[in-house]
N, C-alpha and C positions, 0 to 999 in steps of 0.2 A: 554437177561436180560437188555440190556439196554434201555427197557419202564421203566424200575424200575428206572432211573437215571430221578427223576422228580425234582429234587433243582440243582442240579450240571452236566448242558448238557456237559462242556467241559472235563468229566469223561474218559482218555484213552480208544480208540477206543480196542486196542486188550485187555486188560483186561474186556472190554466189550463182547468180541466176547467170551472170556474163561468162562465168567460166564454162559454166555448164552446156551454154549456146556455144561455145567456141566448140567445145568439147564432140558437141554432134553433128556440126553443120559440117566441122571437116575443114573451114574455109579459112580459118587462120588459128597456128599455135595456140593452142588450149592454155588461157591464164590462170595459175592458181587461184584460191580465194586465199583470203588473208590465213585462215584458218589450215589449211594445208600448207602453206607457206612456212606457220609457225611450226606446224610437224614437220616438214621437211630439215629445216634448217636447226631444229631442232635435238636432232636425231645422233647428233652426235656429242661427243664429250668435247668441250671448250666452244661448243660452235653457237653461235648466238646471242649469248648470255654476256651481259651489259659488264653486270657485276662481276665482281672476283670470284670466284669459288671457293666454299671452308675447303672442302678436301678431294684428294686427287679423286679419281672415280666415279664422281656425283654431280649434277647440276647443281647443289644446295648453294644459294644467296645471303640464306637468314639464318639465326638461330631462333629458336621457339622457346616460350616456357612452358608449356603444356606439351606432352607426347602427340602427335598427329597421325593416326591412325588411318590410311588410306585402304579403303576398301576396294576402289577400283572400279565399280559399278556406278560412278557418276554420270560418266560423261554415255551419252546416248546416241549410238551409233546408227545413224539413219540410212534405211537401205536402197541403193541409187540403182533407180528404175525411170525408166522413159517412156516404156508403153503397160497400161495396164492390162487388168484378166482379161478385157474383154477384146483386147487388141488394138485399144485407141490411143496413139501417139500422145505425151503430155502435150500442153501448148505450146507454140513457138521451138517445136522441137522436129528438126530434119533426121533422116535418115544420114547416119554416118556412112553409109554404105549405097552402091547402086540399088534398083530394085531387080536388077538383073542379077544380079550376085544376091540380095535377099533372096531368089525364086530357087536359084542354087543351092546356097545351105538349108533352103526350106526341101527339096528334094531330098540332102543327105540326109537330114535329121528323119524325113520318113520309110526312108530306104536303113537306115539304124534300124528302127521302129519294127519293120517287115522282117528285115534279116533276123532280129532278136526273137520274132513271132514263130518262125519256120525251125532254128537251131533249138531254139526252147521246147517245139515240138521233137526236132529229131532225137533231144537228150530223154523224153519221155517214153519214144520208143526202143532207147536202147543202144543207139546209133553211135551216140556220143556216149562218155560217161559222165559228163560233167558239163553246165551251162553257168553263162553272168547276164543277166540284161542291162539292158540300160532304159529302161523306161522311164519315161517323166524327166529324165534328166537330161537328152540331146543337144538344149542349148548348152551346158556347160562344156562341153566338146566342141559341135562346130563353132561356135561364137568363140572362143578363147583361138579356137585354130584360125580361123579366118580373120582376126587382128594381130597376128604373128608374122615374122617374114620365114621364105622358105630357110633361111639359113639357120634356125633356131632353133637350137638341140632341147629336146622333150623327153624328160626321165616321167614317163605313164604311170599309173597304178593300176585299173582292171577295168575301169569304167570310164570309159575315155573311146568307145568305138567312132562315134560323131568325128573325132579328132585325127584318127588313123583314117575314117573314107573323107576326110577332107586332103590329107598328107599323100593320097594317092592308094590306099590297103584295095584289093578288088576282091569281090565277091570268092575265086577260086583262093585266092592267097587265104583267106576266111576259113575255110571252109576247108583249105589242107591242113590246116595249122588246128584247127578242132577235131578232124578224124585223128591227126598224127601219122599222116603217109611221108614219103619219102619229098612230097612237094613242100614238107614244113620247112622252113627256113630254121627255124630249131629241132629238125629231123628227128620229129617226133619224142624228143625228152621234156616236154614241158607240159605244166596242166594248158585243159582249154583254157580259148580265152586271151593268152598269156603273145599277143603279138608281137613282131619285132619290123621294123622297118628301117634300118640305116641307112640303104638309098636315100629315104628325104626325112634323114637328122629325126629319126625317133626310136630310139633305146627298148631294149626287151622288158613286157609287163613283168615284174619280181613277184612271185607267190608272195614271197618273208614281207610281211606289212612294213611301211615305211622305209625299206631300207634303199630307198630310191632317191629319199629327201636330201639326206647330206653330200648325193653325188651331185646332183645339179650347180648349190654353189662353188664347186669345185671347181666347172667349167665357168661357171659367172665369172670369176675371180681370176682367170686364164682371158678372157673376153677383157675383161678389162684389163689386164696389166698390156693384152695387143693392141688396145683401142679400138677393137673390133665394134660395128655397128650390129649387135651381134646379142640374146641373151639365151641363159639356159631355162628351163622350165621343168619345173618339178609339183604334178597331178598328186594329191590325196586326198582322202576323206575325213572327216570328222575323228571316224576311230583311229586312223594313222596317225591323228597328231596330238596322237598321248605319245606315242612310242618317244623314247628317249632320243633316237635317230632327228626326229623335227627339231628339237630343242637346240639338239648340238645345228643340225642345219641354218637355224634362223638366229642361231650367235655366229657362229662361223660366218655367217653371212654379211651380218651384221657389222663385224670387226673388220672385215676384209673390203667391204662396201661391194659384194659379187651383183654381176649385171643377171639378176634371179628375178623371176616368176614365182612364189608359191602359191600355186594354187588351190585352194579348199575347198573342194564340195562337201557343203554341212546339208546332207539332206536326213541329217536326224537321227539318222539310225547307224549303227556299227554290226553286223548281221543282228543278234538279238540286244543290243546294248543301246539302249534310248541315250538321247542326248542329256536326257534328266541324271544319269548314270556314270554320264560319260567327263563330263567337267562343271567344275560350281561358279566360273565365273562367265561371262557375256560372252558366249561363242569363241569359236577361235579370233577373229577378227581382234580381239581383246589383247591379244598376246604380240600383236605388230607392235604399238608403239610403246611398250616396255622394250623392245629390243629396238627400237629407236627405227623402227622399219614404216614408210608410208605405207597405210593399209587402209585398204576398200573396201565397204560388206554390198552386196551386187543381189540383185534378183535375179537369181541362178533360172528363173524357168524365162527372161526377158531377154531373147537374143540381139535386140540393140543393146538394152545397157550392158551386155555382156561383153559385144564387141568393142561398145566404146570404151568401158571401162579398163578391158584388156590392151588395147590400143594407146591410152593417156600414158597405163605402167609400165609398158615396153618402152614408151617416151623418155618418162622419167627413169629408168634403170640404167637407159646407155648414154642418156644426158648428162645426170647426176652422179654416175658411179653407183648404184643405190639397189638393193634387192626390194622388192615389192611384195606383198601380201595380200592376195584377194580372196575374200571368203564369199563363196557362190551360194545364195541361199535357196535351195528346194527342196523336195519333196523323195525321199523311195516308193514308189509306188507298189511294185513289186516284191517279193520275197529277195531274201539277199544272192543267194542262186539255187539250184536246183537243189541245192542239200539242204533250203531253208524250206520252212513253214511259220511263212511271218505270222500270220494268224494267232497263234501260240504265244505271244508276245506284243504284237502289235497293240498300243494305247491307242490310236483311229478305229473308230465301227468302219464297215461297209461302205453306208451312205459319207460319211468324212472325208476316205481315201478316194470315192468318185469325186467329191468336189475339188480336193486336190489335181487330180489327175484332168478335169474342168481345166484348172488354171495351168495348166502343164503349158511346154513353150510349143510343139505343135499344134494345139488347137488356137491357141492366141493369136501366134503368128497365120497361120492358114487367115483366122480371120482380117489379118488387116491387107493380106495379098488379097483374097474378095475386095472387101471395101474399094481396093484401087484397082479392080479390076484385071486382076493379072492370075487370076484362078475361080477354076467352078467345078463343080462336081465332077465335070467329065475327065478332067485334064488329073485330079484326085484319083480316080479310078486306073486310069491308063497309068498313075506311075503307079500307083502300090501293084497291079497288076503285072509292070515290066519288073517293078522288084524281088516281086516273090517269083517271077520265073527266073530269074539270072541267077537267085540264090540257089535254087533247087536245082537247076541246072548243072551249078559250081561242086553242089553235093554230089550228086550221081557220079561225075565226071572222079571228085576225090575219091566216092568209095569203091572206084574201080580204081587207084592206085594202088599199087603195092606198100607195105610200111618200109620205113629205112635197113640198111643192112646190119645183120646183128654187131658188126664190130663195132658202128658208129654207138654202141651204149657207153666205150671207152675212148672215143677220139674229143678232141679240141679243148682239151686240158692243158695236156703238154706240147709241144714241138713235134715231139718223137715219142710215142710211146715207152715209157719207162718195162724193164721187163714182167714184173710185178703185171701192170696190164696186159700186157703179151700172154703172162702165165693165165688170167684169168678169161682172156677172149678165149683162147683155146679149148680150155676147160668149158665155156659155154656153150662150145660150138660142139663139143664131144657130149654137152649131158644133152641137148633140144634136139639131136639124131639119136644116141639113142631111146630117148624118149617121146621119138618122132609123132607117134600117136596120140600126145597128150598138148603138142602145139601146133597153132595153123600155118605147117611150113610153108606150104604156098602161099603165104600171105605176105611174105618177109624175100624182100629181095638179098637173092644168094643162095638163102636154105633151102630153095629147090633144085639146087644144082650139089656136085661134090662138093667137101669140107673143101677148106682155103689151106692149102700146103702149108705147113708150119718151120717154122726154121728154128731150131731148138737153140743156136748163139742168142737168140733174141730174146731168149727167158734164161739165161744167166741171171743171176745177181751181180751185176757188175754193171758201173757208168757207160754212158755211151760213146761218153766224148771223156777223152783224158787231158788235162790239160798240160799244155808242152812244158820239159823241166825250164828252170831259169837260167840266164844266162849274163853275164857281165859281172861287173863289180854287185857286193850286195854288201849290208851292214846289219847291223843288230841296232832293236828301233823299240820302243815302248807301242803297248797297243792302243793308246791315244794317238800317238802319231804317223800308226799304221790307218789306223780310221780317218783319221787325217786325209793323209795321202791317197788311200783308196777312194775318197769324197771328192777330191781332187781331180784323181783321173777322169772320173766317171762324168762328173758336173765340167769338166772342162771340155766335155765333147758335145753336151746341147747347154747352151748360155741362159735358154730360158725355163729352165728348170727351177723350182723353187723347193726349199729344202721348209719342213715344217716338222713343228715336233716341240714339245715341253721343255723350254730352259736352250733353246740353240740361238735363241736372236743374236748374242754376244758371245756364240759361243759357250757358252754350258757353260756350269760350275768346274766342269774336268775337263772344259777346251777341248770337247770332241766335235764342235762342229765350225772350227777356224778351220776353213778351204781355201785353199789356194793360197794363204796367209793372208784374210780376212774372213771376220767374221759373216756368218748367214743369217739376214732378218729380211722377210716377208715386207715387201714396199705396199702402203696402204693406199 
């Protein structure tokens, strides 16, 4: 436990040691140390602080005569791990987990591993056009999934597959969703890679970097105003969290106390952007407690401390009201995807990146399932063996699929296709016959049968829906209190709606947002 002591390092070492046993035995409520306590309680404006405050906004007690220049780089975030490279539990430290369920996420992680090996291949020869791996980094997927409850909404970024075959993703689902046949769940518009699974609570990968971070406390902050046992989780990397998207995420979060997860894999690299490049102060880990958020830094390749330490945050977020921040530390082993050539950039030789990939969470773990008996080369053999047939399998099976039908390039925007759309499905479907020879019509379910009858009312320029004239008494109204009143109707038909926006807590400077005849402000 005592990564979690990130404001107050000089936190008593054995209260340290006690939290941290509670923390992986499992056997009773994990107790802070003094040091996490003081960041917790911390965290907020008026919360803990003995003294008065000079001024509103600020923790300040004292005045100074000298200017105090804080660099930020004091305090030394120590990185919480429980089994070393070589696979040997610290001491006095239990598995937080069965070894049954260890034997489990150690299967997914290398069934990750195989699938990445086989896709990686097929993008090489053409198959695909585009690959992501996820080497070296599997425990930050399964371990974060496997201390989560199933009910726990997951905003992904690209590197998260450990996460998704934990959530249930199967080899074919894989495997349509990278051809882009008709079996994709995103029916073929989206890059590889790019999975979605909302059956079991996990959100579509977003190409646009970051912009996944500030939806998550969206739902935190929904969780909590329900009391839901309940949090949302939001995956990025190192490079995501420059994007301006993190920032607004982890103050929104912050101010609202969302029941959030953010998740960070700092494995160094941003495609070609070293971490050297990438930000001047201590990791992200460094940016929690300025936003008053308890934050972790974890040994992203150590799939106990990964799951315990994801397991403690998920404690504290629906206990506390409180978003969490954990910074997963590993390795890229690989190129960023198939359009990279880390080499060209890479600061590791050769021999560096093997010793990395040494200490990777597959090999570490494998070793402590030997040690205890519960794996040997034979049993190694038989899974990567069954993995890579089920995946190959899954392919063949896809690329005998047909792709989705040419209309779906315009469907699930609108309700009802506006005509505009109508005008242009049409027009695609008159230029790829007759320029039949230049596309693989049989490849496309539809285009090998006759064009789709057209109804030319549907490409009008004109609404679909009119809306009916009014009727009754009516007055003449200022459009503040037409805004009003339209906030009214609308907010009086779901009660838990929350209304947000610049200057509305009291109703705005020009009283556009008195509803119902009270003011709208965000309860924290």
């Amino acid at each position: 436990m005592t990564a979690f002591s990130s404001l107050a390092s000089s936190a008593a070492s054995a209260a340290a040691r006690t939290a941290r046993r509670s923390l992986v035995t499992g056997s009773v409520r994990p107790r802070r140390s003094d040091a996490l306590s003081a960041l917790v309680s911390g965290r907020r404006f008026c919360a803990g602080v003995a003294a008065p405050k000079l001024y509103r906004g600020a923790l300040s007690t004292r005045f100074c005569e000298q200017p105090e220049f804080k660099r930020g780089l004091n305090e030394d975030f120590g990185v919480f791990q429980l089994m070393d490279a070589k696979g040997v539990l610290r001491e006095g430290t239990n598995l937080p987990f069965s070894l049954e369920e260890g034997i489990h996420m150690y299967k997914l992680m290398v069934k990750s591993e195989v699938y990445d090996q086989v896709l990686n291949t097929m993008q090489r020869q053409g198959r695909i056009s585009f690959y992501c791996t996820n080497f070296g980094e599997e425990a930050t997927g399964v371990g974060t999934a496997a201390a989560l409850k199933p009910q726990d909404m997951i905003w992904p970024q690209y590197r998260e597959l450990g996460m998704f075959l934990y959530r249930g993703l199967t080899p074919q689902q894989i495997c349509d969703q990278n051809i882009g046949n008709e079996g994709d769940g995103s029916k073929g518009r989206n890059l590889q890679v790019h999975y979605c699974l909302p059956e079991a609570n996990v959100q579509t990968v977003h190409a646009v970097l970051g912009t996944q971070i500030p939806q998550a406390p969206g739902a935190g902050y929904a969780y909590k105003l329900d009391k839901e046992d309940r949090v949302s989780v939001a995956y990025f990397g190192d490079g995501a969290a420059s994007e301006g998207d993190a920032l607004t995420a982890l103050n929104f979060a912050s101010v609202y106390g969302s029941q959030t997860l953010f998740i960070c894999r700092n494995n160094g690299y941003s495609i070609s952007t070293g971490v050297e490049d990438q930000y001047g102060g201590d990791g992200i880990g460094a940016r929690g407690p300025a936003f008053g958020i308890p934050t972790v830094r974890v040994d992203g390749n150590d799939l106990v401390a990964v799951f315990a330490a994801t397991r403690e945050a998920r404690r504290i977020a629906v206990e506390e009201k409180t978003p969490v921040l954990l910074e997963l530390m590993t390795y890229r082993v690989s190129d960023h995807t198939t359009s990279d050539d880390s080499s060209a950039y890479r600061l590791e030789n050769k021999a560096e990146v093997a010793e990395y990939k040494a200490k990777g969470p597959i090999p570490r773990w494998k070793a402590y399932l030997e040690s205890q008996g519960a794996w040997d080369d034979v049993k190694e053999a038989a899974l990567r063996d069954e993995a890579k047939k089920e995946i190959m399998e899954a392919f063949k099976a896809g690329e005998a699929k047909k792709k989705p039908p040419l209309k779906e390039m315009f469907t699930d925007t609108f309700d009802e296709l506006p005509w505009h759309l109508e005008e242009q499905h049409a027009y695609a479907q008159k230029h790829v016959r007759e320029y039949s020879a230049d596309y693989n019509m049989d490849r496309y379910r539809g285009l090998d049968g006759p064009a789709p009858v057209e109804e030319p009312h549907r490409m009008t320029s004109a609404p679909r829906k009119v809306p009916p004239p009014a009727t009754g008494p009516s007055e003449e109204t200022t459009m503040v209190a037409a805004i009003n009143d339209a906030l009214s109707i609308a907010l009086a038909e779901e009660q838990r709606t929350v209304l947000f926006g610049e200057d509305v807590g009291f109703g705005g400077v020009f009283r556009a947002s008195v509803v119902c005849g009270k003011s709208l402000a965000p309860t924290g």
